[in-house]
PANU-361704 format. One line per 10 residues: their letters; for each residue x negated, y, z of C-alpha. Coordinates in steps of 0.25 Angstrom, whole numbers, plus 5000, padded with zeros to 4 digits. Each point is the difference from the previous one (the first is absolute). Layout:
N
a) X:Y:Z; ... .
//
This chain:
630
xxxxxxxxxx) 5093:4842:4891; 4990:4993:5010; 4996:5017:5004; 5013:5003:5003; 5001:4988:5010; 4988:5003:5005; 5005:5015:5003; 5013:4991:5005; 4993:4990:5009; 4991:5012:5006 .
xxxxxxxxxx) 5011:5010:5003; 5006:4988:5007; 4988:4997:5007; 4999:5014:5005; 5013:5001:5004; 5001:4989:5008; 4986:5004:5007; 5007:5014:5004; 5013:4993:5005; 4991:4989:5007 .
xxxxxxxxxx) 4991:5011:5006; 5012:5008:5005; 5005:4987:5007; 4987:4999:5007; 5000:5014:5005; 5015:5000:5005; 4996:4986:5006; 4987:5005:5006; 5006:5013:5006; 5012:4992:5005 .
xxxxxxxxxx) 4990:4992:5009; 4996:5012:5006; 5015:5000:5008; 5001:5001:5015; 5006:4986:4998; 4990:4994:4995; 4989:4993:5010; 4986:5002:5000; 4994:4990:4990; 5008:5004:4990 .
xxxxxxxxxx) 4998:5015:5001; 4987:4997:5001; 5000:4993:4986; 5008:5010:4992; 4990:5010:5004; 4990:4994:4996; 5008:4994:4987; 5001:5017:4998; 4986:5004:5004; 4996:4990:4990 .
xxxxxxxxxx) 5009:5007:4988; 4998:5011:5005; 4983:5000:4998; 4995:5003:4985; 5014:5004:4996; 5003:5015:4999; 5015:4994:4994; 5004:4991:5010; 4995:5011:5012; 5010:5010:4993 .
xxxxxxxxxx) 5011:4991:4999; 4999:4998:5016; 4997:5014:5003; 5012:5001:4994; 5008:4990:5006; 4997:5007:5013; 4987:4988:5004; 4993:5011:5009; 5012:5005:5009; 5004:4984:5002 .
xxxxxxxxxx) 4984:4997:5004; 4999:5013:5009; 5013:4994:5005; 4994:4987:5004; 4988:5008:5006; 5007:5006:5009; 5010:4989:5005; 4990:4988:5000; 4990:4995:5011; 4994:4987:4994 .
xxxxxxxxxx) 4985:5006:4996; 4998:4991:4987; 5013:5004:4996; 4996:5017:5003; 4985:4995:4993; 5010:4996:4988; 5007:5013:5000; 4989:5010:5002; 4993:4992:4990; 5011:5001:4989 .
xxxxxxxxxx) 5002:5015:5003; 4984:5002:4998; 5002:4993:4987; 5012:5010:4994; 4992:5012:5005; 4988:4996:4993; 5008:5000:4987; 5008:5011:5002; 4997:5014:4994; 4992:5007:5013 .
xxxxxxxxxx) 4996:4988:5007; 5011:5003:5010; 5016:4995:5004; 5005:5011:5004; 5007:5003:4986; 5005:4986:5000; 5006:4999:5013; 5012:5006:5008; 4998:4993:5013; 4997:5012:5011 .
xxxxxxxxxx) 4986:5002:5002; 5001:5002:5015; 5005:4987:5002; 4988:4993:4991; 4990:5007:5008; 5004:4996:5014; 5001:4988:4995; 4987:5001:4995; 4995:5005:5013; 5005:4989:5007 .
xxxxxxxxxx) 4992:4990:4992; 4987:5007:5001; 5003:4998:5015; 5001:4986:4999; 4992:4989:5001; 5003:4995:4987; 4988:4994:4994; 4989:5008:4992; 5006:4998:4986; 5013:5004:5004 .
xxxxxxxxxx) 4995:5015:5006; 4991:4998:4988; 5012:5002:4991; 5007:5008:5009; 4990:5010:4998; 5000:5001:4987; 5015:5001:4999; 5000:5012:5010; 4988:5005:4988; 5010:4997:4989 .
xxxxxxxxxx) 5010:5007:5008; 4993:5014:5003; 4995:5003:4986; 4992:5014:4997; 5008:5013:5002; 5011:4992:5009; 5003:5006:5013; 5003:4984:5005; 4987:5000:5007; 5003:5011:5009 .
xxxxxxxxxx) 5014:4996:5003; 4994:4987:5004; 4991:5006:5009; 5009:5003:5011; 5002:4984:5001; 4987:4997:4998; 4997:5009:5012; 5006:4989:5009; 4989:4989:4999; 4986:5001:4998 .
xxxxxxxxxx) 4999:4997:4984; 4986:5004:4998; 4995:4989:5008; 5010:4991:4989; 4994:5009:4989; 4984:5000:5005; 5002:4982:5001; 5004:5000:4987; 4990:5011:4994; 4990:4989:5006 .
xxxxxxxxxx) 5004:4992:4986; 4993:5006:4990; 5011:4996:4991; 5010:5007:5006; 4993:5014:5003; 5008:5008:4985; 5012:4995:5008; 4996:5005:5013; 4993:5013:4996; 5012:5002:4990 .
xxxxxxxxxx) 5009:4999:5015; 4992:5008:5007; 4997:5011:4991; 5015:5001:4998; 5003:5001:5015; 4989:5011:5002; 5008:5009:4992; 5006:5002:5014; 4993:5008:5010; 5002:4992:5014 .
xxxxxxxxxx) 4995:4987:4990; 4990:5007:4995; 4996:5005:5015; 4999:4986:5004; 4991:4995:4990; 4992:5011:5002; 4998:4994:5015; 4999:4985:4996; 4984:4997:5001; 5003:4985:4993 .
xxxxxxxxxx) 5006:5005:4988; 4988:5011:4998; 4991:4988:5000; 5009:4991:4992; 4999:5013:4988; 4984:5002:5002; 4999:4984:5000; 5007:4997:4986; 4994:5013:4994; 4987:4994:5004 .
xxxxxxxxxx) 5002:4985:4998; 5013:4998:4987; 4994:4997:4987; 5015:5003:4995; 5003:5010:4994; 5015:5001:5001; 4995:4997:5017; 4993:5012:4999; 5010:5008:4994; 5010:4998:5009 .
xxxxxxxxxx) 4990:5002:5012; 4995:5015:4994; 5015:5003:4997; 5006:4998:5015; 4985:5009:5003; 5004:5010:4991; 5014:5002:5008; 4993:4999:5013; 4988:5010:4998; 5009:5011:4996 .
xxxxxxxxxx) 5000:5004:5015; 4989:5002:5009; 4999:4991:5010; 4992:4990:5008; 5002:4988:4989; 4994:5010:4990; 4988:5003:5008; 4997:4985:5002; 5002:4997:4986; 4989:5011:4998 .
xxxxxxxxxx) 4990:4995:5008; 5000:4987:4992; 4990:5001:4991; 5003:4987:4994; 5015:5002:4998; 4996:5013:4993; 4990:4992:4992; 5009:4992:4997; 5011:5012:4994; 4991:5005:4993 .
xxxxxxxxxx) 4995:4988:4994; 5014:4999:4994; 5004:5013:4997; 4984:5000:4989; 5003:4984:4995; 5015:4996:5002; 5012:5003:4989; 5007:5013:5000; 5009:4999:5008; 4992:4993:5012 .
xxxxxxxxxx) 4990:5011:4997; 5010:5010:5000; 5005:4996:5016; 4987:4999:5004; 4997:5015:4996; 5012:5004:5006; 4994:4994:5014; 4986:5007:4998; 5007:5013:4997; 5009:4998:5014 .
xxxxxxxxxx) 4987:4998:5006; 4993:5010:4996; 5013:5011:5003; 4997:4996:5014; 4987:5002:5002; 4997:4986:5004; 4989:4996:4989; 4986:5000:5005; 4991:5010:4993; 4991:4988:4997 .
xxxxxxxxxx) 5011:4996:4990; 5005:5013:4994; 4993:4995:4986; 5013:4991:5001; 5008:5012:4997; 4993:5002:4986; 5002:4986:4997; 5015:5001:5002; 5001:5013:4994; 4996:4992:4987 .
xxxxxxxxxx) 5009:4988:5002; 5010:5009:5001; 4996:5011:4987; 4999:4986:4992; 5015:4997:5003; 5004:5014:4997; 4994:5001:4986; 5006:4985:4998; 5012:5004:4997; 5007:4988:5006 .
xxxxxxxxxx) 5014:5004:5006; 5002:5001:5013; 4986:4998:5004; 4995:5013:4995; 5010:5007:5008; 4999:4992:5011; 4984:5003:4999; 5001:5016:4998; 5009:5000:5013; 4987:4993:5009 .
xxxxxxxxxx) 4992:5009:4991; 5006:5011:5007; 5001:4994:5014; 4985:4997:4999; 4994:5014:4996; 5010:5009:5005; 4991:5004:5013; 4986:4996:4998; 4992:5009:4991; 4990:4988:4998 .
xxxxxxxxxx) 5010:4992:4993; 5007:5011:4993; 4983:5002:4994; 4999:4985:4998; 5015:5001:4992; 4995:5011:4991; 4987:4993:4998; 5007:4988:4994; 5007:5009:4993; 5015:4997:5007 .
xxxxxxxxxx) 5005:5017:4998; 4999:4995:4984; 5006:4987:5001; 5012:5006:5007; 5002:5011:4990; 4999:4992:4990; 5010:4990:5007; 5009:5012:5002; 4999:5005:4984; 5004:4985:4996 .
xxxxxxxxxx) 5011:4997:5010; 5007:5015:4997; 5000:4995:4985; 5007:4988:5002; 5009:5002:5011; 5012:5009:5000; 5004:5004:5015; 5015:5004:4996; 5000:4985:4993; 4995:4991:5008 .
xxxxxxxxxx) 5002:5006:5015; 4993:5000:5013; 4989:4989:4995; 4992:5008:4991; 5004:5014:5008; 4993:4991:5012; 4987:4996:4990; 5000:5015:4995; 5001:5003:5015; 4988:4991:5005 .
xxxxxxxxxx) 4989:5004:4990; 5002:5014:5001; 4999:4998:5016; 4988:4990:4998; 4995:5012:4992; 5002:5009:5011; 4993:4991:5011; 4987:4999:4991; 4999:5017:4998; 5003:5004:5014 .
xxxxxxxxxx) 4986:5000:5003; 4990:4996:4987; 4998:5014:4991; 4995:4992:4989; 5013:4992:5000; 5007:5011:5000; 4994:5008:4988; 5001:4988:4992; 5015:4997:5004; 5002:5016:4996 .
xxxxxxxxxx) 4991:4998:4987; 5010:4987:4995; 5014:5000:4993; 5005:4995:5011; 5001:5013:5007; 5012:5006:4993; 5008:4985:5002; 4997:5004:5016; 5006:5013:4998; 5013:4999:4992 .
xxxxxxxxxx) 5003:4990:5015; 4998:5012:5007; 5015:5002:4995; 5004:4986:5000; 5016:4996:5003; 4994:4989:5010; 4995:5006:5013; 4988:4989:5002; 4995:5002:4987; 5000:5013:5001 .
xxxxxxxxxx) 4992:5002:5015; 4991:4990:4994; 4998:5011:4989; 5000:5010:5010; 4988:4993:5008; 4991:4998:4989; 5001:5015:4995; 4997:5002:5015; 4987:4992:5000; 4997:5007:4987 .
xxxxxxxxxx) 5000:5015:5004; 4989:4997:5008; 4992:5001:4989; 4989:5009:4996; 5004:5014:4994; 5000:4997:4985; 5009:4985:5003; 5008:5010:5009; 5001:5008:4986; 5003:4990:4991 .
xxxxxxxxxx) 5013:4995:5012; 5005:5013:4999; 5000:5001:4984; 5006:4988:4999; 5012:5005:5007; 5001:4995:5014; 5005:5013:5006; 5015:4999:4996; 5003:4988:5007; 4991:5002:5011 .
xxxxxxxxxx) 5008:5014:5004; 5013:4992:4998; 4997:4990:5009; 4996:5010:5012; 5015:5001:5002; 5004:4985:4997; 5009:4996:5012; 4990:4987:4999; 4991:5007:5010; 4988:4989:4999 .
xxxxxxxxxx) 5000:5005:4987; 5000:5015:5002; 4987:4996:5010; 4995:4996:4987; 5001:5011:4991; 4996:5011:5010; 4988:4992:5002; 4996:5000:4985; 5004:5012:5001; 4990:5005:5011 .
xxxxxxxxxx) 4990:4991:4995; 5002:5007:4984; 5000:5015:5008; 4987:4998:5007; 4992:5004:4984; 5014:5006:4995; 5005:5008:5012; 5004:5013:4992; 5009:4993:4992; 5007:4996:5013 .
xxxxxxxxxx) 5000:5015:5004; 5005:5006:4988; 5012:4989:5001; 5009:5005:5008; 5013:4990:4999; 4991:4989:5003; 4992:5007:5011; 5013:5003:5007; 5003:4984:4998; 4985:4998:5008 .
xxxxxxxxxx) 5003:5010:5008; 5014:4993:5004; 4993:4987:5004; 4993:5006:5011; 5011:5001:5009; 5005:4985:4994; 5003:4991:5012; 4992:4989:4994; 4986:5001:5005; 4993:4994:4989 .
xxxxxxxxxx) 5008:5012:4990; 4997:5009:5009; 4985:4996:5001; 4999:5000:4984; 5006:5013:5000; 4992:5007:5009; 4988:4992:4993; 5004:5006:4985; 5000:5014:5006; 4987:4999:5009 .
xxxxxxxxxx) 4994:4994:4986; 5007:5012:4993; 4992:5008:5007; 4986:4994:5000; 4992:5011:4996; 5010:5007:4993; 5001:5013:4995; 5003:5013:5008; 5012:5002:4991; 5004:4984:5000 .
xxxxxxxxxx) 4999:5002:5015; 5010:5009:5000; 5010:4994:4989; 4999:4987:5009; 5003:5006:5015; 5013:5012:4993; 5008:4984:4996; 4991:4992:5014; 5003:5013:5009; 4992:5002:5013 .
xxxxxxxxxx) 5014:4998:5007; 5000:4985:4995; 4986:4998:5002; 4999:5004:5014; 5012:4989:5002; 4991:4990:4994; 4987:5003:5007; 5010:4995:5011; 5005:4987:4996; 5001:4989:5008 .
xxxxxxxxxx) 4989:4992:4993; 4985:5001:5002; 4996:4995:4986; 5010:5011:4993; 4996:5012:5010; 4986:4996:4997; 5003:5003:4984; 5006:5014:5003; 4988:5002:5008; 4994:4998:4987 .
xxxxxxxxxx) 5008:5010:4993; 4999:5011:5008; 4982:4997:4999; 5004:5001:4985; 5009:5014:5002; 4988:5005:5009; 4988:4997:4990; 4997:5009:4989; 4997:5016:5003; 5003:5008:5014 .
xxxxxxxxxx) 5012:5006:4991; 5006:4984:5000; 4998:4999:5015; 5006:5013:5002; 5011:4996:4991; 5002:4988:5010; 4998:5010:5014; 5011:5010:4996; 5010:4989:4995; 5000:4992:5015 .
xxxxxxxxxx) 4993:5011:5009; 4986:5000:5006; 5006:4995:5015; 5009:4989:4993; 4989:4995:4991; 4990:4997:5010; 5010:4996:5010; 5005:4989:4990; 4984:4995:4998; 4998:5002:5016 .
xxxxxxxxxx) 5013:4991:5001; 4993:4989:4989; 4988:5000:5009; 5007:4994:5011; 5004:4990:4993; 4994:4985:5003; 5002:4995:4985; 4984:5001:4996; 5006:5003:4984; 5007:5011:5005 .
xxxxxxxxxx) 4990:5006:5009; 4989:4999:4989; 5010:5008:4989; 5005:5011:5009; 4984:5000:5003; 4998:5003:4986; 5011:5010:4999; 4995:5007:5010; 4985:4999:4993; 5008:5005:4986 .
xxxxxxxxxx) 5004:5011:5008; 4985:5005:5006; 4996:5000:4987; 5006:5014:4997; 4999:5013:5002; 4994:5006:5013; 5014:5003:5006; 5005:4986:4996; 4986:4995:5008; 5003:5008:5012 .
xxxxxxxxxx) 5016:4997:4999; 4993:4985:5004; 4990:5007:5011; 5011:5009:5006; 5011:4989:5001; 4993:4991:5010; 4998:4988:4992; 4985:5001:4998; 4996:4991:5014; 5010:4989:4996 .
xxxxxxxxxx) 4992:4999:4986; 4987:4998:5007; 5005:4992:5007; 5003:4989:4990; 4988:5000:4997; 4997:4991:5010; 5010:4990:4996; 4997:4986:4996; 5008:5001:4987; 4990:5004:4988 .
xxxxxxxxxx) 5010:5006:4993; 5006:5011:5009; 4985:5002:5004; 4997:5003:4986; 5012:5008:5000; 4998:5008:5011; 4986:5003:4997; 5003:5006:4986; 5009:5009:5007; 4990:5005:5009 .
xxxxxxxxxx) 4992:5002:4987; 5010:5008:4993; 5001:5009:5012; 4986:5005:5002; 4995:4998:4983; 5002:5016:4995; 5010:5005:4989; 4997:5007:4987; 5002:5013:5006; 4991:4996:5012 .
//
């Protein structure tokens, strides 16, 4: 009996809390009204503030009575500054409770009006709390991945904000808010540009790396530095050239948590891609690369992703780091990321995030084998290779030119690494490709092809259909097709068989060739050049082959014409051409004599550039050195 009036006198008690708490809410809402004067706004928002802090319940019964559209109201028809200090305070306090820190879900209020509101505020002499708080509204306001910052920055473009935004950045309190502001506005180019030219704020980031024993301060300092050393510039450059600011990164990225180290990685890497890292410092790269093959092999989502991406960034175009990365053992590490990831994720499941993870290992990989032999042999050595090639025919276009790129840094490998590519079945998606209408993509087929072709050409001559495919590319109106093309064939014919020779030019044709001995760009004349050296070495019967297919007259004319030429490149491989040519017979020595071409050879070789001299000396060698039969 006494349990059931307990249960009684509870369920009353409760219920009469509800209803009471209801009452409170209506009430506290309805002194929000237009009608009401300021004291009593005043206290229901902070009788609602007060609910609303430490209760998760009581924020969603006002969310869903509307709270934030009648406060947004109130922030844009008011003028008295404690009553806006209310208001803005009370909207920070929702969105620190709401789901993504942000009011954007919860509110229906325009946000075009809100922020030229907000402008306005920032504008005014207001007090320091006040644009304080304004501040971290306009934060609140432009959350990760919104496009709010940008459409604010037309407005903002009106009054000077950096100057608002460097006073405040002063406050070491306030520098997440301000770096979280500015790193959202220099998302925007023309933002982004003026940053660049504000010497203050450069000194206002070296200054807090230097000086803030905070971490979350020095964080938010290395995240707006990221953004802003993605670009070279003058900002980047000074940053460079303070020792202590760099000091100070790399203090953080050996000794703070992961994700401080993480961002200042991320900076050293930018750094170092713009050449603006003194040499004296380079054994900074070594240390990153650590920090950053530590986070990988952590495991920890998303910063190993987020740490293979600057991986990549970092290595890709310096062979020191790309040594350093294979020396800390980061091609394994990213395998083995790769062999784990592939296990646990299924791309037709769980979408464009773990086809964008897949993507950034595989073109981290890619980065750290473009130029390190070592790195490649153990990449092609490792299970991971065949993962790399089933995304060669991948449904998803990124992941599979990351695929792409990596089995391009790869067939620069030795002749048994070439081997072991070509038996683990590259070929069929590589001769596919050529004719993708994704024509970066076909750029980088051919050029694992040409680079396959240079140990294998035979097979390319004995494979007609895919020949033809090569053979099409050359007359492609995309240059860098075009120059892969001519490349694959040139390599075709490196020291190729006179027979090989022959299979190549009946699919190439002397007709085609002669067309692209004339193309419009220097660096592509220059590989056809290097072709027809490769048709003119061998025996007199290959350079005869050569003569009777383009006609004694028309073949020096063509080397003549070269000759004038003012590209240097160009002039030094007709120079050999004509060189391949003298080392003939008798009559192809004389052919070079009779034509009138001899006093121009002698005379480069007075020139000042070393490589025609050479050139042009071997020729003269070639003419007077005896044949067999002489």
């Amino acid at each position: 009996m006494q349990r059931d009036s307990f249960l009684f006198r509870l369920f009353f008690s409760l219920f009469l809390s509800f209803v009471f708490s209801s009452i409170m809410e209506v009430d506290s809402l309805d002194g929000l009204n237009t009608q009401s004067d300021i004291i009593t706004k005043i206290q229901a928002i902070k009788r609602i503030r007060n609910e609303v802090v430490g209760s998760k319940s009581r924020k969603k019964s006002y969310l869903e009575q509307g709270a934030p559209d009648k406060f947004f109201q109130l922030l844009l028809e008011e003028e008295d500054p404690d009553l806006l200090n209310q208001v803005i305070t009370t909207l920070l306090s929702f969105a620190n409770y709401s789901n993504n820190g942000s009011l954007q879900e919860t509110s229906n209020v325009q946000s075009a009006r809100i922020f030229d509101k907000i402008t306005k505020l920032i504008q005014s002499d207001l007090g320091d709390k006040l644009t304080e708080n304004v501040l971290r509204l306009f934060r609140v306001l432009t959350p990760p991945q919104s496009n709010l910052g940008t459409s604010l920055n037309e407005e903002l473009q009106r009054f000077d904000l950096f100057d608002v935004l460097i006073s405040q950045m002063r406050k070491q309190y306030m520098v997440p808010v301000v770096a979280d502001i500015v790193y959202e506005l220099a998302k925007n180019g023309e933002s982004r540009q003026k940053i660049h030219n504000l010497p203050e704020f450069t000194s206002m980031i070296s200054s807090h790396l230097i000086t803030s024993s905070i971490e979350i301060c020095q964080t938010s300092v290395l995240k707006v530095l990221y953004i802003l050393t993605q670009e070279k510039s003058d900002f980047v450059n000074s940053i460079a050239e303070q020792t202590e600011a760099l000091d100070a990164i790399i203090r953080v990225a050996r000794f703070s948590d992961a994700a401080s180290r993480l961002m200042a990685s991320k900076c050293i890497a930018n750094l170092f891609r713009h050449n603006v890292i003194p040499d004296s410092h380079e054994h900074y790269i070594r240390w990153i690369i650590a920090v950053l093959v530590k986070l990988i092999e952590s495991k920890e989502s998303p910063l190993d992703q987020q740490a293979t991406e600057a991986l990549g960034v970092l290595v890709a175009e310096s062979s020191m780091a790309q040594r350093a990365a294979f020396d800390l053992d980061a091609p394994s590490s990213l395998a083995k990321m790769l062999m784990h990831k592939v296990d646990h994720i299924d791309i037709d499941v769980d979408g464009d995030d773990s086809c964008q993870l897949i993507e950034t290992i595989i073109t981290s990989l890619a980065a750290l084998t473009s130029q390190n032999k070592s790195s490649r042999e153990k990449l092609i050595q490792s299970l991971a290779l065949p993962i790399i090639i089933q995304h060669m025919d991948s449904r998803e276009t990124k992941l599979r030119t990351a695929a792409f790129k990596c089995i391009s840094s790869l067939s620069r490998s030795n002749l048994h690494d070439k081997t072991t590519l070509i038996e683990s079945s590259i070929s069929k998606p590589v001769i596919r490709a050529l004719q993708d209408p994704n024509q970066s993509l076909a750029a980088i087929a051919i050029g694992i092809l040409s680079n396959l072709v240079i140990d294998f050409g035979e097979i390319l001559a004995k494979d007609r259909p895919t020949l033809d495919k090569v053979v099409n590319l050359t007359s492609s109106s995309n240059k860098v097709l075009r120059y892969n093309a001519v490349c694959c064939i040139k390599n075709a014919l490196f020291q190729a068989k006179t027979q090989d020779k022959s299979l190549v030019m009946k699919a190439f044709t002397y007709d085609r060739f002669l067309k692209v001995l004339e193309d419009s760009d220097n660096e592509i004349q220059v590989q056809a050049l290097l072709i027809m050296r490769s048709l003119l070495h061998g025996s007199p019967e290959d350079i005869q082959t050569v003569i009777d297919a383009v006609g004694s007259a028309e073949l020096i004319k063509l080397i003549d014409t070269k000759l004038e030429q003012s590209n240097a490149n160009v002039l030094t491989q007709a120079m050999y051409v004509l060189c391949n040519l003298a080392s003939g017979s008798d009559d192809h020595k004389q052919l070079v004599i009779d034509q009138g071409i001899l006093e121009k050879v002698i005379s480069f070789t007075a020139k000042r550039d070393t490589s025609l001299k050479v050139a042009s000396i071997h020729c003269i060698r070639n003419l007077i050195w005896p044949n067999e039969s002489n």
